[in-house]
C-alpha positions as CSV (number, residue, x, y, z in Angstrom):
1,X,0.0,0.0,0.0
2,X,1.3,3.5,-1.2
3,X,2.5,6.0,1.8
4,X,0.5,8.7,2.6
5,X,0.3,11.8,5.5
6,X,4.3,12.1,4.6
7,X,4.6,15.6,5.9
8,X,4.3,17.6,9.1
9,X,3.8,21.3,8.9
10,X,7.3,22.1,10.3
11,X,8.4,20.6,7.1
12,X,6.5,22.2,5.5
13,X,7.1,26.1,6.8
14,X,11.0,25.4,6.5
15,X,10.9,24.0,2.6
16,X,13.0,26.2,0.5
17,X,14.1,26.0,-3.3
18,X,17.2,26.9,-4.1
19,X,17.4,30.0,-6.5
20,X,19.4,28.1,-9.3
21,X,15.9,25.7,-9.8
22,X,12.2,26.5,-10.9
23,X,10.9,24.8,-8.3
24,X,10.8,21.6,-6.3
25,X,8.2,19.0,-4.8
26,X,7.7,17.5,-1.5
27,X,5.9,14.2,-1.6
28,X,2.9,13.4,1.3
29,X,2.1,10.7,-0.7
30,X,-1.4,9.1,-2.3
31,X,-0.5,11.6,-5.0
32,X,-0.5,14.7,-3.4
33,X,2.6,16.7,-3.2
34,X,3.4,20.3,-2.6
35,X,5.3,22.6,-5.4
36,X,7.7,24.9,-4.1
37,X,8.9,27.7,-6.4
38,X,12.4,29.7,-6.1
39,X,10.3,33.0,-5.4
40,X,8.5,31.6,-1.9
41,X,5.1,30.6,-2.9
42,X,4.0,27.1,-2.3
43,X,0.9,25.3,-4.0
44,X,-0.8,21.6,-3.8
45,X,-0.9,19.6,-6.8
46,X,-2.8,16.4,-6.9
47,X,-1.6,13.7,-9.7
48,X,-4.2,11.4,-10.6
49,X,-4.5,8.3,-13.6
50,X,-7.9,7.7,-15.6
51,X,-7.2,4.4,-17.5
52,X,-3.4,4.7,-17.7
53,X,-3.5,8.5,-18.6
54,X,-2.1,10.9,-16.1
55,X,-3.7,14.5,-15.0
56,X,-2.4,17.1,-12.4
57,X,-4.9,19.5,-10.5
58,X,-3.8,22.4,-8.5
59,X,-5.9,22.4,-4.6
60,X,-4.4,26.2,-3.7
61,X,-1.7,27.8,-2.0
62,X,0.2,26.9,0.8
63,X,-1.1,28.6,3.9
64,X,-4.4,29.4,2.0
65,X,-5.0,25.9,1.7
66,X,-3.6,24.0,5.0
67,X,-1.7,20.4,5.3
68,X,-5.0,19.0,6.9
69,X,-7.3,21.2,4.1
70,X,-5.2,19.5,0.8
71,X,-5.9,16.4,2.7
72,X,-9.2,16.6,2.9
73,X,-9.6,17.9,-0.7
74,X,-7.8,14.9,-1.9
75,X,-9.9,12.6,-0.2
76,X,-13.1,14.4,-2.1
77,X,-11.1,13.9,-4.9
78,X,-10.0,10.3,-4.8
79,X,-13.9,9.7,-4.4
80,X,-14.5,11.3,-7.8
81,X,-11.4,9.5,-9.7
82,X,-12.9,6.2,-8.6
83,X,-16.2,7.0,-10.1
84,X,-14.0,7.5,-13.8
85,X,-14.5,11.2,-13.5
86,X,-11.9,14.2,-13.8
87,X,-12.0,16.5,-10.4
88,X,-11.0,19.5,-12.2
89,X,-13.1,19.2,-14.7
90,X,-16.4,18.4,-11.9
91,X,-14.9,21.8,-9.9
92,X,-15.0,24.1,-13.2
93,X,-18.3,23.0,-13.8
94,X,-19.6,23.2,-9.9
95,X,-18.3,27.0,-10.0
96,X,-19.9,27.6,-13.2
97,X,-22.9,26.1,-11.9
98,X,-22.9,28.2,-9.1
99,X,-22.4,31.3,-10.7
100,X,-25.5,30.7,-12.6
101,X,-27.7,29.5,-9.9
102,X,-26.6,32.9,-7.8
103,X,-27.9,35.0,-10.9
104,X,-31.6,33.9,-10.3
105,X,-33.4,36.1,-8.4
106,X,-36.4,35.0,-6.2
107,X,-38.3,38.1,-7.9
108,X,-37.4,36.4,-11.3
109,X,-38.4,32.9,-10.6
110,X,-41.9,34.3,-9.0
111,X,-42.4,36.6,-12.1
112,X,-42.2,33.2,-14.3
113,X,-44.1,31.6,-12.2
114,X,-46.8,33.4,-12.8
115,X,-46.2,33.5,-16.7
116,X,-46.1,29.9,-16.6
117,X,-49.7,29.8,-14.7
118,X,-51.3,32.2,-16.3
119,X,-53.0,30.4,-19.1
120,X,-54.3,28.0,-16.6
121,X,-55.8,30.1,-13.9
122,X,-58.9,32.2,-14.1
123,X,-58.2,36.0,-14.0
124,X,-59.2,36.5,-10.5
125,X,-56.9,34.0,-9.4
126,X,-54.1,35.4,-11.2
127,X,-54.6,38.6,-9.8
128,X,-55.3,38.1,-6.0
129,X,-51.6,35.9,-6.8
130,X,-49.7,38.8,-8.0
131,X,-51.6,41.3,-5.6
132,X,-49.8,39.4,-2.6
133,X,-47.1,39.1,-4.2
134,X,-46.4,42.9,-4.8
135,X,-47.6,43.4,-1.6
136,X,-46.3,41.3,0.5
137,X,-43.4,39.2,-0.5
138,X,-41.3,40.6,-3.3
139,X,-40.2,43.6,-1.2
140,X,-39.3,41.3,1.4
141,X,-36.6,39.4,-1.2
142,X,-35.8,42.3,-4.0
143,X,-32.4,41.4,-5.8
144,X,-31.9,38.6,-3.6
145,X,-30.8,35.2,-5.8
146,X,-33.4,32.6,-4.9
147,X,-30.3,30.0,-3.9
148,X,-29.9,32.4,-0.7
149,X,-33.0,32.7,0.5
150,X,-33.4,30.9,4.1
151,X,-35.8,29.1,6.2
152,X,-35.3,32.2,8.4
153,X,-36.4,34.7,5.9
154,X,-39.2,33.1,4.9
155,X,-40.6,32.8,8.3
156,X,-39.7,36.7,9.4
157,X,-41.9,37.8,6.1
158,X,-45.0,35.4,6.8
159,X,-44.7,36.8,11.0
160,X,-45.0,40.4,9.1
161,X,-47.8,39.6,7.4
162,X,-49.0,37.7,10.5
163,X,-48.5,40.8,13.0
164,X,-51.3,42.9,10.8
165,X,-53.7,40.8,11.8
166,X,-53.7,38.6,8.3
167,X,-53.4,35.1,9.1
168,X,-55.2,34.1,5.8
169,X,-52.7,36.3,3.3
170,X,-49.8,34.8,5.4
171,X,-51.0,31.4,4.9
172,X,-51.6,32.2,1.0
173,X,-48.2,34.1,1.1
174,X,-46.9,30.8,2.3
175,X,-48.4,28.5,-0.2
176,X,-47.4,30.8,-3.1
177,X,-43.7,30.7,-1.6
178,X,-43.8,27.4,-1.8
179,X,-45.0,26.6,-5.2
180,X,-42.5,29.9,-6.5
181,X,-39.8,27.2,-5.1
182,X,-40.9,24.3,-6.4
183,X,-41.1,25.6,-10.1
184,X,-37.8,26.9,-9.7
185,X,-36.4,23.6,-8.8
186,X,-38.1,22.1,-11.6
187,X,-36.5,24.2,-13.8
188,X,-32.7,23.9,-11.7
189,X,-32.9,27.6,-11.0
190,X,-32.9,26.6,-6.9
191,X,-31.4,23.2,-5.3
192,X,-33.9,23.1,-2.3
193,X,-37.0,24.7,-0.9
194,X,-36.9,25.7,2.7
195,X,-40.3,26.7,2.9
196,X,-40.5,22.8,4.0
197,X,-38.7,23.7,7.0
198,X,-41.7,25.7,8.4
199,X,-43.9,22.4,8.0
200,X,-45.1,22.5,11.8
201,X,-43.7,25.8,12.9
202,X,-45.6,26.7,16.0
203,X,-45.1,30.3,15.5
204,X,-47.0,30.6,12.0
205,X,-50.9,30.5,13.7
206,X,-53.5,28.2,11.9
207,X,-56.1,30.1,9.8
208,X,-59.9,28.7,9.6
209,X,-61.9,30.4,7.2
210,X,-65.6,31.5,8.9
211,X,-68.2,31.1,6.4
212,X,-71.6,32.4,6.1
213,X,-74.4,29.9,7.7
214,X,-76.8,28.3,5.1
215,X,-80.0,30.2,4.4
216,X,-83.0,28.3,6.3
217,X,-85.9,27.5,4.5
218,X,-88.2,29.9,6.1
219,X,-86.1,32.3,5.2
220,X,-86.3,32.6,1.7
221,X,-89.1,34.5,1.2
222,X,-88.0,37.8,3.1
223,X,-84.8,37.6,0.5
224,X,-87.1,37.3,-2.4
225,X,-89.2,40.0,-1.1
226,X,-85.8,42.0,-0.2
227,X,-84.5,41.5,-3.6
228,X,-87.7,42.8,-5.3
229,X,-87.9,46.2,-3.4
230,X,-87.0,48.8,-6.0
231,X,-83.4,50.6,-5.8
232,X,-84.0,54.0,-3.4
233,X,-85.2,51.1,-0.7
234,X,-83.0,48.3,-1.6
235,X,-80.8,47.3,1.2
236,X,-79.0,45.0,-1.1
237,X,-76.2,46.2,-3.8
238,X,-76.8,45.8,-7.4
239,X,-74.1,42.9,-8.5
240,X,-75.4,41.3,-5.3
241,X,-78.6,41.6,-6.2
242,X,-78.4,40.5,-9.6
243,X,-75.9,37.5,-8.6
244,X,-78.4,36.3,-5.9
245,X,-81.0,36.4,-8.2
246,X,-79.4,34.7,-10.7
247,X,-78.5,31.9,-8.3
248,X,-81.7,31.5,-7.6
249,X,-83.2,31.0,-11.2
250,X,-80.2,28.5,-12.3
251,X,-79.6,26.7,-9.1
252,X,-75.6,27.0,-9.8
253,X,-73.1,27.3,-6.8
254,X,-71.1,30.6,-6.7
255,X,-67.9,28.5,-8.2
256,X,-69.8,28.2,-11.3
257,X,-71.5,31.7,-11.8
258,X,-67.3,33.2,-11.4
């Protein structure tokens, strides 16, 4: 079995190359050795084979990157040369990855959520959507990429909404934070969605909607008689009215009439 964990950080700190030389190597072993040039600096280099054909990476510079840190690093490393695949060519396209992802802004992804919806949603939907969202939420995450946005966050904005006495928008703020996150991670534009992370969260209160109680039978004749009284002594107003009535003559629920 090859040597490895060759060198101690005295070593290390006291390695030199002499000026007549470009630069010289100390060996820890398991293919990782450090390069040190005639001018001082010191860097990590990691050799590697892929079916017979050797590659080099450079892991930083020496005390940037610490005896224990190019360790560790090689150890990531030897886990993807195993699998077949190249680590510097996995860490160019993690960064460039990254890079992309931190472009994405959580105001982007909501606007395209919204886009993509659109066609499917009725307009009132669509609006009372965007209406929180304008309202509520996008201030709360302006020109923040969607990647950063935290558990944390989330849970202060919903509270805000929650302090004014609007449980129901917070809860609807909360669902639409939610789906914003999951159609950005359909689309690779976020990794995760910490809205889940509030699943259970004692401190975002439970909203139950209070709805109107059923008209009784013996009621319906002082409505009818209410709904025929002529406008200066109707109590009732006009698209009410005309909705009510209307409801009446079809027999359709209020879902349908929208």
């Amino acid at each position: 079995m090859a040597k490895h964990n060759l060198l101690t950080e005295r070593q290390i700190k006291n390695a030199v190359c002499a000026s007549n030389k470009k630069f010289i190597y100390l060996n820890d072993g398991a293919g990782l050795r450090l390069r040190i040039r005639s001018n001082g600096t010191k860097s990590w280099i990691h050799r590697w084979k892929i079916n017979g054909i050797e590659y080099s990476n450079s892991l930083g510079e020496y005390p940037y990157i610490s005896l224990k840190g190019a360790r560790s690093q090689l150890v990531e490393d030897k886990a993807l040369t195993l699998e077949g695949k190249n680590p510097s060519l996995e860490r160019k396209i993690s960064r460039k990855n990254t890079t992309a992802l931190t472009k994405v802004t959580f105001e982007a992804c909501a606007f395209d959520w919204l886009a993509f919806n659109k066609s499917e949603w009725s307009a009132t939907h669509l609006e009372r959507s965007k209406a929180i969202l304008e309202n509520y939420i996008n201030d709360e995450f302006i020109n923040i990429p969607i990647t950063s946005i935290t558990d944390q966050m989330i849970l202060d904005c919903l509270l805000k909404i929650q302090k004014q006495g609007k449980k129901a928008t917070s809860k609807k703020a909360q669902s639409i934070i939610n789906n914003i996150f999951l159609h950005a991670m359909g689309k690779k534009q976020a990794l995760s969605n910490p809205v889940i992370l509030l699943k259970g969260n004692k401190l975002l209160k439970s909203y139950k909607p209070s709805h109107f109680k059923a008209i009784q039978r013996q009621d319906v004749g002082e409505l009818m008689f209410k709904l025929s009284m002529v406008e200066s002594a109707q109590p009732i107003g006009a698209v009410t009215r005309a909705a009510l009535i209307l409801t009446l003559y079809t027999g359709l629920r209020n879902n349908s009439l929208r």
